[in-house]
C-alpha positions in Angstrom: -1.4 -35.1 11.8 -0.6 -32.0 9.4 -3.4 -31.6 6.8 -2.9 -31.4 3.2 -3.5 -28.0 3.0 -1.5 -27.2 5.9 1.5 -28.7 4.4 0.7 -26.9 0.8 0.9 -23.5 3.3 4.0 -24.5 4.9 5.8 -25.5 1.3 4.9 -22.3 0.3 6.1 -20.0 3.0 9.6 -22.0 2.7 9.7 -21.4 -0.6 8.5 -17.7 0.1 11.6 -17.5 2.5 13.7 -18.8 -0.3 12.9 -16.2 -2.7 11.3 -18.5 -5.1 8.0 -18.6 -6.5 5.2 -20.4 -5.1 4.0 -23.9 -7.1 1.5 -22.9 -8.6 3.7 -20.0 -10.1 6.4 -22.8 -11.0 4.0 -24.9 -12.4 3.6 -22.0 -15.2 6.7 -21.0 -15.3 7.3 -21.0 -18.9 10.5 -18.7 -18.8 14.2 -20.0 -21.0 15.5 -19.8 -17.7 12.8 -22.5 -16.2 13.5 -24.5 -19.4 17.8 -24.5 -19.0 17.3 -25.5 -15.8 15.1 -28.6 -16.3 17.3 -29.4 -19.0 20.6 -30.1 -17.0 22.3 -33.4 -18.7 23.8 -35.4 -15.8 26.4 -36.5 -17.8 28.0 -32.4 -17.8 28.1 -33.0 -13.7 31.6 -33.9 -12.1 31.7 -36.9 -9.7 32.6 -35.3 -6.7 33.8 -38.3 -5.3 36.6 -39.1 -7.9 38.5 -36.1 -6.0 41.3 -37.3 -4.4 41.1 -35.4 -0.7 44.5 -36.1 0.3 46.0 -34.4 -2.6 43.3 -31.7 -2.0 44.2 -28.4 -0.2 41.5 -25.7 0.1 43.1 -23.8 2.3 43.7 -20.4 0.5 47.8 -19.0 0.6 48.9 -21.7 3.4 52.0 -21.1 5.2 53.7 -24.1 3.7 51.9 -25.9 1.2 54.6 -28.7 1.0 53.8 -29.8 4.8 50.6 -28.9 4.4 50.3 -31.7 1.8 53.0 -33.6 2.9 50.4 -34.1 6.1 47.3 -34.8 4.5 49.2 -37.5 2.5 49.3 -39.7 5.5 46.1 -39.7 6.7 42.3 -39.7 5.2 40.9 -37.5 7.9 39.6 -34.1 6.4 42.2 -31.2 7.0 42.7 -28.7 5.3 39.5 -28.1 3.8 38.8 -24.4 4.9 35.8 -22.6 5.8 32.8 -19.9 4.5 32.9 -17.9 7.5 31.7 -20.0 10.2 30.2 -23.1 8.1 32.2 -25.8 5.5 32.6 -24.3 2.1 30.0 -26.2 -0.3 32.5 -28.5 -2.0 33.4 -30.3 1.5 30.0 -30.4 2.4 28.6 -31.8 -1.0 31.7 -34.2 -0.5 30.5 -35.2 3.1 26.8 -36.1 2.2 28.4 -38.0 -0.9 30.6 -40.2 1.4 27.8 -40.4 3.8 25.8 -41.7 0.4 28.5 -44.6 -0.1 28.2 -45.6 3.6 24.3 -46.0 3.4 24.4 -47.7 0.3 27.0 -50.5 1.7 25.2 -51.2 4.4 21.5 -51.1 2.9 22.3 -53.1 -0.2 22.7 -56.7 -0.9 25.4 -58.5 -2.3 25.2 -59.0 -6.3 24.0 -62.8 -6.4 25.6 -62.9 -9.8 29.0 -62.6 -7.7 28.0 -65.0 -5.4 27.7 -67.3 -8.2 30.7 -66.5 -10.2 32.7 -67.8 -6.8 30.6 -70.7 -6.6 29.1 -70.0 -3.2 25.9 -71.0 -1.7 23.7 -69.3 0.2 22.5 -69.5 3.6 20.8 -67.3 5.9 20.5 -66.4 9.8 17.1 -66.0 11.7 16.8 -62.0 10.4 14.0 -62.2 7.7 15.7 -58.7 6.1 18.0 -55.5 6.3 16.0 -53.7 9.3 15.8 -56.5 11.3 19.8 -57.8 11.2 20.4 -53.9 11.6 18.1 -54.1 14.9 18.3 -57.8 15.9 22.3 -58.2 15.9 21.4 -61.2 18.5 19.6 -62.9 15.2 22.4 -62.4 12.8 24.5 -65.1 14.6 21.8 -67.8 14.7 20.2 -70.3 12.2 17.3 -72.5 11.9 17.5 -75.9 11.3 16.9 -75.4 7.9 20.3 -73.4 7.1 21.7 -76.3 9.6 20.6 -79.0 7.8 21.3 -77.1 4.3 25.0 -76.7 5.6 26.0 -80.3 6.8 23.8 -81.6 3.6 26.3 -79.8 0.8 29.8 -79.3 2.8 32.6 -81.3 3.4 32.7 -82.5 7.4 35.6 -82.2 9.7 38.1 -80.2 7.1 41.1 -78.6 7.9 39.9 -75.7 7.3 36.3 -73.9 6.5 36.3 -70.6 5.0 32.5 -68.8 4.9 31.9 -65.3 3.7 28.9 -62.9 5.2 28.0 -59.7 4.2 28.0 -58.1 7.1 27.7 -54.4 7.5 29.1 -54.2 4.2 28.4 -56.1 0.8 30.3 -53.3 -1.3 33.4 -55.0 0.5 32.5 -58.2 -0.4 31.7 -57.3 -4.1 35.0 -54.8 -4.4 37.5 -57.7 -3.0 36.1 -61.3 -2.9 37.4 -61.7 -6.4 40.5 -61.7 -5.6 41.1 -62.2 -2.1 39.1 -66.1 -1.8 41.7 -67.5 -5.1 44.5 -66.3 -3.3 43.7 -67.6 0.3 42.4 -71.0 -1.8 46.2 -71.1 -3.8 48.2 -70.4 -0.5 46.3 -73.2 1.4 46.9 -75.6 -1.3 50.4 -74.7 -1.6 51.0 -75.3 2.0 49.3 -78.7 1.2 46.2 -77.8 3.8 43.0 -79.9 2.7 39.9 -76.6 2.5 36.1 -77.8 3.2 33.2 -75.7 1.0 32.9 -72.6 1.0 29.7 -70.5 1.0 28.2 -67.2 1.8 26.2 -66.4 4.7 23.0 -63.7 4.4 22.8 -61.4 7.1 25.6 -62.7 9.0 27.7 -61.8 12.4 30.7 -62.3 13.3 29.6 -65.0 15.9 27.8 -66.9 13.2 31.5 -68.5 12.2 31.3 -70.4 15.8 28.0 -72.2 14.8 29.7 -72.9 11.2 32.5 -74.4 12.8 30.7 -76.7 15.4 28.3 -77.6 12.3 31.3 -79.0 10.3 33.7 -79.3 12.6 36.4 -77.8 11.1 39.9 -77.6 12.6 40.2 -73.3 11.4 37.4 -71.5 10.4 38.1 -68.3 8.6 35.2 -65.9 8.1 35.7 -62.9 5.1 32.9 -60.2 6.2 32.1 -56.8 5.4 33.1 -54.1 7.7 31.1 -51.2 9.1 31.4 -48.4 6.3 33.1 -44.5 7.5 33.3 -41.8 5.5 36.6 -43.1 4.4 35.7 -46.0 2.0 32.5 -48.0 2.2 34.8 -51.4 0.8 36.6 -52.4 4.5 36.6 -56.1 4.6 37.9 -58.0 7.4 39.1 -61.8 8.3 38.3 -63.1 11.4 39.5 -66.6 12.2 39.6 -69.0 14.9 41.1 -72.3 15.6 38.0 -75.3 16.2 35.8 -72.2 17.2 33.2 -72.9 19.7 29.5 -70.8 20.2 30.1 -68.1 23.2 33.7 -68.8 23.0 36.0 -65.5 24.4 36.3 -62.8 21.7 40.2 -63.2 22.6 40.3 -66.6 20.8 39.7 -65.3 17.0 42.8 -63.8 14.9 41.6 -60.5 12.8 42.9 -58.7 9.9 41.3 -56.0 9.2 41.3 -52.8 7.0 41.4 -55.1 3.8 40.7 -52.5 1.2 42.8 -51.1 -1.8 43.8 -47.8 0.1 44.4 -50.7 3.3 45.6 -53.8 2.7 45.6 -55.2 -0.9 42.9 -58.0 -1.3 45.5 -60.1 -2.8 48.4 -59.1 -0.6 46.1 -60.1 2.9 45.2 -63.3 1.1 48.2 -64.3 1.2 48.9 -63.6 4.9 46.2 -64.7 5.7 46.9 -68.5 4.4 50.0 -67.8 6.2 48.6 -67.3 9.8 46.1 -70.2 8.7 48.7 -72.3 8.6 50.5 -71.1 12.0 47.3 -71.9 13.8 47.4 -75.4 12.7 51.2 -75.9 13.4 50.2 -74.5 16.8 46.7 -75.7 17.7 45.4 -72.0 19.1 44.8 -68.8 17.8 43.6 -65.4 19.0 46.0 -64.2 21.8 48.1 -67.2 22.1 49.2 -67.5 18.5 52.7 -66.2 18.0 53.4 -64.8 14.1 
């Protein structure tokens, strides 16, 4: 284990190598240009992240810049962002580790109860007791005890058309950035179809999977489960909706209907609600789902 004095040392010779002063000469440092520094208002710093990349082109005199554009218009991959010799130039890399920022932050954070409120959801959980341990123990994240069980068939309507449940997933920025809008308009189309909905609720720490036990639990004809997608560097708010008709534990993965890439630079929340009642409604006409549902 590196001592305290040994990690003083080491602190000090990096900061030797960086042409700065040791601590003990920053800690007197008493200079105006000390003083500017520490006095840096955050608000004067630009949000990297408000940057639009496909309208950005760092690429110094391009060929064409109209293609060049045109190109980057229909796709979020970074191209065209240069280089400093043989490295990224600051300004993607800054915008890289800011990405990578949102990505962490949607999967490590928990949905905003308040929301989960405001859409009159309640709340169970699988067997993971936190973060680390659905992030580790993706076996747990599809399971329940007996509480949750007993919690679900105790406040939800049994044996409805159709059950709609909503997880966080590997995202709860998605759910927070679409669930407004995209539960009303499922809810309206349903209706409007004249299709009888159960209770909806939110699952903590939930899998994909976990749908199956919700649909065996309250025997719902369709089960439709809204869930957080894994973040890229893209957009941390990917939701997807994964639904299957009367949904069975250990059932094939080819039985469930996704649609996925619900996100404003996707699919609109409100514009894949709407399909989504729509292929709701196709599974009941047809009794299946998955691979041998025709849309």
């Amino acid at each position: 284990m590196v001592s305290e004095r040994e990690l003083k040392k080491i602190v000090e010779q990096v900061l030797t190598e960086l042409g700065s002063k040791s601590p003990v000469e920053a800690e007197k440092c008493t200079t105006p240009q000390c003083t500017e520094v520490n006095d840096i208002d955050d608000g004067e710093l630009t949000d990297i992240t408000t940057i639009n990349l496909k309208e950005q082109l760092l690429v110094p005199n391009p060929e064409n810049k109209e293609e060049y554009l045109s190109m980057k218009a229909k796709t979020p991959a970074r191209v065209g962002v240069w280089r400093a010799g043989p490295r990224y130039k600051t300004e993607t890399l800054l915008r890289f580790r800011a990405d990578h920022a949102v990505a962490m932050d949607a999967v490590f954070t928990n949905v905003d109860e308040e929301i989960i409120g405001e859409m009159n959801l309640f709340t169970v959980k699988t067997k993971c007791k936190d973060k680390d341990e659905y992030l580790t123990r993706p076996d747990l994240g599809r399971k329940f005890d007996d509480e949750e069980i007993n919690k679900m068939k105790e406040k939800c309507q049994m044996n409805p058309q159709v059950q709609i449940v909503v997880a966080d997933g590997l995202s709860s920025t998605a759910i927070e950035a679409n669930i407004r809008d995209i539960l009303p308009v499922i809810t309206q189309g349903l209706e409007g179809y004249g299709i009888k909905i159960g209770t909806p609720f939110f699952i903590k720490f939930g899998r994909v999977p976990a749908m199956d036990v919700v649909s065996e639990v309250t025997g719902a004809e369709v089960t439709c489960l809204l869930v957080g997608e894994r973040p890229g560097l893209a957009t941390g708010e990917s939701m997807s909706a994964y639904i299957a008709y009367k949904g069975t534990v250990g059932m094939p993965e080819a039985r469930r209907t996704v649609v996925s890439n619900i996100h404003q630079g996707g699919t609109a929340s409100i514009e894949a609600g709407a399909h989504i009642a729509h292929i709701i409604k196709e599974m009941l006409d047809q009794k299946t789902s998955g691979l041998d549902l025709e849309l």
